[in-house]
TITOR-14402 format. One record per residue (C-alpha): residue in one letter; x, y, z. Coordinates in steps of 0.05 Angstrom, whole numbers, plus 32768, in hexadecimal, padded with zeros to 4 digits. Example, Ala and Ser with C-alpha at 12.3 -4.5 7.8 and 13.67 -1.06 7.14 Angstrom:
2
a80F67FA6809C s81117FEB808F 
END
This chain:
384
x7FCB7CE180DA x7FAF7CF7811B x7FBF7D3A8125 x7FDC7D498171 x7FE17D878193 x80097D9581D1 x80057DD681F2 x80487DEB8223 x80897DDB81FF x80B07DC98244 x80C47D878256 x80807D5F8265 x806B7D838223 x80AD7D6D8202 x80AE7D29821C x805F7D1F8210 x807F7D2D81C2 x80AF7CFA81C6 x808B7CC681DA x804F7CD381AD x808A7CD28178 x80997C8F8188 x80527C77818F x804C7C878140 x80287CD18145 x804A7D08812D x80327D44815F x803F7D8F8160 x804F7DB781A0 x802C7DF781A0 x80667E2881D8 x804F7E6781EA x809F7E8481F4 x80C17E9E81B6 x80F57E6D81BD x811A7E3981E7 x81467E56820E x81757E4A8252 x814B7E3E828F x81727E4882CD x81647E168302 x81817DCD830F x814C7D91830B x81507D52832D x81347D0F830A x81267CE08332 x81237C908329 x80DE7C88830A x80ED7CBA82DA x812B7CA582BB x810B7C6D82AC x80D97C8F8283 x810E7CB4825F x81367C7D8253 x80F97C57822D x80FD7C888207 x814E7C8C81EF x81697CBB8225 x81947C8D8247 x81DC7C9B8229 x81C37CF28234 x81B77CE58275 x81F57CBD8286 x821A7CF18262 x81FB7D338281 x81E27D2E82BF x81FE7D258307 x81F37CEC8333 x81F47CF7837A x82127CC183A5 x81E07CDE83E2 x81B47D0883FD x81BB7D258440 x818C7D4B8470 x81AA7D7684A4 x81977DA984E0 x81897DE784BC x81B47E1384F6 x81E37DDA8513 x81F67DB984CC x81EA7D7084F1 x81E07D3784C7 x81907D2084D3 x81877CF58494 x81B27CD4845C x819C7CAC8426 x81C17C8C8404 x81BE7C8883B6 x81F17C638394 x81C67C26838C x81877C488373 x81957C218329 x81997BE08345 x81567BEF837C x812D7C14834B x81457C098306 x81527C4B82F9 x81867C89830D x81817CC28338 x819A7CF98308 x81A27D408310 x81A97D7282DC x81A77DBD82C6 x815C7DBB82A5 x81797DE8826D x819A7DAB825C x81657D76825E x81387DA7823B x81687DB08201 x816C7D6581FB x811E7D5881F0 x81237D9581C3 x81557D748194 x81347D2B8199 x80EA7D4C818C x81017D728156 x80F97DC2814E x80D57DB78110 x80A37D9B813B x80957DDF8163 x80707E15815C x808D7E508186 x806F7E93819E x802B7E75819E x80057E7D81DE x7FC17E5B81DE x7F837E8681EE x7F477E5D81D9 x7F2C7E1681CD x7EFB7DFC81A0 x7EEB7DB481A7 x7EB97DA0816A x7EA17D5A8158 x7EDA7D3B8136 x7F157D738140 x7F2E7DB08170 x7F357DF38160 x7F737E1C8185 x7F7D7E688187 x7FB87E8B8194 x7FC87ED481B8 x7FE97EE38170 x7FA47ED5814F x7FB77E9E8128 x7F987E538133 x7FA57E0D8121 x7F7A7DCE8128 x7F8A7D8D8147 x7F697D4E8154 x7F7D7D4E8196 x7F9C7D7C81C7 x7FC87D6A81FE x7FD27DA38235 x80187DAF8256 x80167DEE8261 x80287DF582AA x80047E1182F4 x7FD47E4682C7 x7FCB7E1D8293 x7F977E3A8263 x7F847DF48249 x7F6D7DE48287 x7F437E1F8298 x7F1F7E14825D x7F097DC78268 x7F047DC882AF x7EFA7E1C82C5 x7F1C7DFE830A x7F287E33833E x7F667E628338 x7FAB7E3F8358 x7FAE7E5F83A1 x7FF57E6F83B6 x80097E3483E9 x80357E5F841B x80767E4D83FC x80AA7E6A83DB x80E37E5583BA x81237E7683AD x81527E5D837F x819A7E698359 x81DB7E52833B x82187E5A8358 x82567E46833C x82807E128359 x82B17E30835E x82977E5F8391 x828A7E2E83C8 x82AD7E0683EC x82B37DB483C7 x82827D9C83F4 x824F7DC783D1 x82697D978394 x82717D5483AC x82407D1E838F x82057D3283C0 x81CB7D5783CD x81CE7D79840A x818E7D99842B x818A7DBB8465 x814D7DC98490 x812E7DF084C7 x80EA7E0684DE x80C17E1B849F x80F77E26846F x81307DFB8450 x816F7E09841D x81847DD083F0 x81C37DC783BD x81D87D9B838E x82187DA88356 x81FF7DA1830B x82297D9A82CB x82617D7582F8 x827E7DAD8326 x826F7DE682FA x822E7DF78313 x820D7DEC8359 x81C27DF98361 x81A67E138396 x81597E1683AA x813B7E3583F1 x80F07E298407 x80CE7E578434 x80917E6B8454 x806D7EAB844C x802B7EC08465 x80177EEF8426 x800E7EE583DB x805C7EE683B1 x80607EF8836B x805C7EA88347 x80917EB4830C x80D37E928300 x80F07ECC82E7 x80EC7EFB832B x812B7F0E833B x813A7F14838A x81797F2F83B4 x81A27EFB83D9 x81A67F2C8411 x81557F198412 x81667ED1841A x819C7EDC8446 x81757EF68482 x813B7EC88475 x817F7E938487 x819B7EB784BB x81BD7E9484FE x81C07E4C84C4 x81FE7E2084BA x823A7E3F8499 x82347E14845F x81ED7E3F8453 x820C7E7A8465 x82457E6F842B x82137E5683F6 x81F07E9783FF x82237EBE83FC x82357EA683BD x82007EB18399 x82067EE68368 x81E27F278370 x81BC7F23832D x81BA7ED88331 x81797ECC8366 x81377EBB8356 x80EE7EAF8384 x80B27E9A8373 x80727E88839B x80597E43839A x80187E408380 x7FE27DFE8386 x7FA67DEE8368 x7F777DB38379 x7F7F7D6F8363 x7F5C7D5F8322 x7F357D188321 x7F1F7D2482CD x7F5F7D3B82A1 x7F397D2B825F x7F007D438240 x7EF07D2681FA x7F347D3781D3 x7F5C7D5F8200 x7F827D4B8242 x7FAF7D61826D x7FF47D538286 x802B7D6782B7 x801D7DAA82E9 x7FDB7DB982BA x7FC37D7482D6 x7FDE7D6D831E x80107DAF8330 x80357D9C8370 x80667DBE83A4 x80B17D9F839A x80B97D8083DA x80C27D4483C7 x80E57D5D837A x80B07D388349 x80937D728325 x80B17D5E82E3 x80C57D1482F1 x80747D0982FB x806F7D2A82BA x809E7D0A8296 x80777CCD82B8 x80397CE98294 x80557CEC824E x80737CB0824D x80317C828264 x80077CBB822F x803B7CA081F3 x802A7C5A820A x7FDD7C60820A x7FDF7C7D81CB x800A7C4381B7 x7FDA7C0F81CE x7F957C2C81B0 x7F7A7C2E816E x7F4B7C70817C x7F6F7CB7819F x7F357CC681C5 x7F377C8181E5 x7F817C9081EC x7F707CD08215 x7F417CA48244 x7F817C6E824C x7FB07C9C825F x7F7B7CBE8296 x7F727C7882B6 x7FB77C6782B6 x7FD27CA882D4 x7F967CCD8306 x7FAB7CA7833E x7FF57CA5833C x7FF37CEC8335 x7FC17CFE8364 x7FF27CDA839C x802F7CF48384 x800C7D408391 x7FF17D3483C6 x80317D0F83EA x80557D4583C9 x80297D8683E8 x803D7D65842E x807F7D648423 x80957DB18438 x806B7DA48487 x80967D5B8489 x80DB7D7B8479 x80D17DC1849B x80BB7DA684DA x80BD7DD58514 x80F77DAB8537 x81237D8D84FE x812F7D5D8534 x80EA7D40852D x80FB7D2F84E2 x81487CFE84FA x81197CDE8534 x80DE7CCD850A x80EE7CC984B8 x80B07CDB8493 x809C7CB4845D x80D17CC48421 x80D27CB783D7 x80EC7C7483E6 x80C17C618419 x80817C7783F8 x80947C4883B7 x809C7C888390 x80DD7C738362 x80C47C32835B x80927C448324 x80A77C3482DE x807F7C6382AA x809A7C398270 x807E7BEF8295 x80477C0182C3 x80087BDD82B2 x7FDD7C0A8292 x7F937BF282A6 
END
């Protein structure tokens, strides 16, 4: 049995498992935290996603769990006008798939349980890489090891795996920042919790909510601009006050979602980029997810285009006899669809957070539907 190595236990890594799983391999995430644990932020999945996860038995979860917005609205950041709705009850029957939204703590406990924890290796955070003829050798910060035949790396932004094959330049940090938190529902008034995302946006910066978990839970996510360097961690707490003047003069329905947020309960982080990558593979190791193509959330397909990547890698490993050839399948079959999706996606913040939100009603950018972006199927795209 080939033996398969996946470094970064979150949900590309997860849902590269799964659908080696059902290509016949039996692989074995390597995850550098000491455990799974509850990862506070919504996530939206969008269309071409769901359709990956469904191909690979998520359908009745996803049904089950997640939201599903009836539409999206854009609206003047100060004023509250409606610029842009869209409207998503029919994106089954246009797209063949959902737009689901869910608390990622939940869809992360879900691939853990279909993967299997037997399957994981926990506190092990890669350091080296040793590819030899016919195997690879991995280190770990603990200073144990572990051979595989090959190595798929999912391990994020800094990923080590990356470094190693590629020695890219370091990510440079983008001028955004995001801010973002859970509020209860039942803080804010029931719009906040109505079947919609609602986003509002002004010059350079932009607050967006969504409910999770039915009413229980509404995320909220801000993007702004900043001229120095932030601290990139997920786990930097910030004061809403901070947020709150950053917002000041917006639409009430800002102004209460802010207020609302609980003192202990905000969290920034810079936005980091790196450039794209036209070679993911190099003899038995690839890459997938943000260690392949990291991109700003504009347009929210950060972990839809990996899920997109894990299910076309299970595929390619389905279809070829030798792993190595596998690796070279997948790399055709995902470069370019990446590559657009980053690049469409690093736009995204100077599209929305246009100097006069104005400028955005009178002349719609290109959007995910317009650019073909939930049309993709990962589970029935041609893979030549």
């Amino acid at each position: 049995m080939t033996r398969i190595a996946i470094v970064g236990g979150g949900i590309g890594g997860l849902t590269a498992g799964i659908a080696l799983q059902k290509a016949g391999y039996e692989p074995l995430v390597y995850e550098r935290a000491p455990q799974f644990g509850e990862v506070g932020a919504g996530l939206s999945i969008s269309p071409n996603a769901v359709k990956g996860l469904e191909s690979l038995g998520f359908a009745d979860f996803l049904r089950a769990t997640c939201n599903e917005p009836l539409d999206q609205f854009i609206l003047h950041g100060q004023t509250g006008e409606q610029l842009q709705r869209f409207d998503r009850r029919d994106c089954r029957e246009t797209y063949g798939g959902s737009y689901y939204q869910i608390h990622r703590a939940d869809m992360l406990d879900a691939l853990v349980k279909a993967f299997g924890t037997r399957n994981c290796r926990m506190g092990k955070s890669l350091k080296t890489l040793e590819q030899r003829k016919d195997h690879i050798l991995l280190g770990f910060d603990d200073n144990s090891s572990a051979e595989a035949d090959i190595v798929i790396g999912v391990d994020g932004l800094r990923s080590v795996v990356r470094d190693i094959l590629f020695d890219t330049p370091d990510p440079k940090f983008s001028g955004h920042v995001a801010w973002r938190a859970l509020i209860p529902g039942n803080r804010l008034s029931p719009r906040a919790t109505e079947r919609s995302n609602i986003n509002h946006i002004g010059a350079g910066q932009n607050l967006v909510t969504y409910p999770i978990r039915g009413t229980e839970l509404v995320n909220m996510v801000a993007l702004t601009r900043a001229s120095g360097w932030v601290e990139e961690s997920w786990n930097a707490k910030a004061k809403p006050a901070e947020l709150a003047a950053l917002f000041e003069g917006w639409a009430p329905y800002v102004t209460e979602v802010i207020a609302a947020i609980g003192e202990d309960d905000l969290y920034r982080w810079g936005l980091f980029i790196r450039e794209p990558l036209k070679q993911w593979v190099k003899g038995r190791i690839g890459l997938l997810g943000d260690a392949a193509h990291p991109m700003l959330p504009y347009m929210g397909q950060g972990a839809s285009s990996a899920i997109e990547d894990a299910v076309v890698l299970g595929r390619c490993f389905a279809a070829c006899k030798d792993p190595v050839d596998a690796l070279s399948f997948y790399e055709r079959a995902r470069v370019e669809r990446a590559a657009f999706l980053q690049a469409e996606s690093n736009l995204g913040g100077d599209r929305l957070q246009a100097l006069d939100p104005y400028v955005l009603r009178d002349n719609p950018p290109k959007n995910e539907d317009a650019l073909g972006i939930f049309s993709y199927d990962p589970s029935t795209v041609e893979l030549a």
